[in-house]
N, C-alpha and C positions, 0 to 999 in steps of 0.2 A: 285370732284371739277371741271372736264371738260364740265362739262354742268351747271354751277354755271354763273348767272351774277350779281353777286355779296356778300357779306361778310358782314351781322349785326350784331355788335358786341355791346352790350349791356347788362345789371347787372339783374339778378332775385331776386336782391334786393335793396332797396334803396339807398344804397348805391352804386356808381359804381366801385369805388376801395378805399381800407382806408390805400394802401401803403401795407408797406412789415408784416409778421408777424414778430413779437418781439419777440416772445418766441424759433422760429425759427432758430433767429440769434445766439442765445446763442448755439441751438447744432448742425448747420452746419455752416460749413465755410462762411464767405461773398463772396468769391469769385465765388462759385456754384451758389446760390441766382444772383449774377449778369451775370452770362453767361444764367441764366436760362431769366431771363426777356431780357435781348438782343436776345438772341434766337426769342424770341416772337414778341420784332421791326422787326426782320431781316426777319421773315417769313409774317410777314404783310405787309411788303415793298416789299417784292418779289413776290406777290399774283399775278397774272393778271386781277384780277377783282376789281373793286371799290372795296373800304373797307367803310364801315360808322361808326362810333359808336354812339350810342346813346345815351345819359350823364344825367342821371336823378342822382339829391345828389351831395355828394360830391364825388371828385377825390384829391387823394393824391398820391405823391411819384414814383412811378411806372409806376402810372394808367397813368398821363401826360404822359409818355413815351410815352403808347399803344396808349393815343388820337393822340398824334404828329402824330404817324407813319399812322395814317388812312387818306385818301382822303377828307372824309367828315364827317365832327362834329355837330351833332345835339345837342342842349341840352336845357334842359327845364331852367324854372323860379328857381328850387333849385339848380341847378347843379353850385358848388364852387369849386375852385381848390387850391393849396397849396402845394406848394416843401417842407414837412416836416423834408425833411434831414436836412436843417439847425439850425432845432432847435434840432438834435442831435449834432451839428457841424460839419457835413459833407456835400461834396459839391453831389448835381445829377449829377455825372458823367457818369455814363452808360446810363441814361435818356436823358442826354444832345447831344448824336446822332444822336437824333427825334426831340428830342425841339429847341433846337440852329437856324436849321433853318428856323425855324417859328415864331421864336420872336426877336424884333429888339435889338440890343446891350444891348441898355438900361434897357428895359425891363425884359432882360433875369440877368442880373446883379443884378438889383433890387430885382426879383423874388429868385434867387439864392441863396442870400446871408440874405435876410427876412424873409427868408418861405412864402412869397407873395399871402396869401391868397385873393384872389377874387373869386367874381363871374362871373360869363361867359358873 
């Protein structure tokens, strides 16, 4: 990474991130699952090089997190986003250490509490 000027983070699939796995949850604990994606903000935020991601499709759950934490957000004409916790009734709280300060109150409220599907 010392001769790195820079970090492209982008999906080899069309999809960039579809959230957590579900099947997942059922046989690890939640709380692993969320130390493991906070791990992932905290090392993209600690990076010294630009971070970009690149956003092709949709982004759910998680994936917002990763975008948050990156410098620079590129995304195409499909690229959708959507805090799907809330339609489990839960809040993006591990997420919300990245996001929070890139969305205005309002918005972040909104998106939070609707699952706030849009597009970019």
């Amino acid at each position: 990474m010392a001769d790195a000027i820079g970090v492209l983070l982008r999906s080899s699939q069309r999809v960039f991130s579809s959230g957590p796995d579900l099947t997942e949850a059922s046989t690890v604990p939640m709380d692993v699952s969320a130390r493991a994606i906070l791990a992932v903000m905290r090392r993209i935020l600690s990076l010294p090089v630009p971070v970009v991601a690149k956003v092709e499709g949709p982004t759910r759950a998680g994936g917002i997190g990763i975008v948050a934490a990156c410098d620079i957000v590129v995304a195409d004409e499909a690229a959708t986003y959507a805090f799907t916790e809330a339609r489990l009734g839960l809040a993006p709280a591990v997420i919300s250490t990245t996001v929070l300060p890139v969305l205005t109150r309002r918005a972040a409220a909104l998106s939070f509490l609707t699952a706030g599907s849009s597009s970019h």
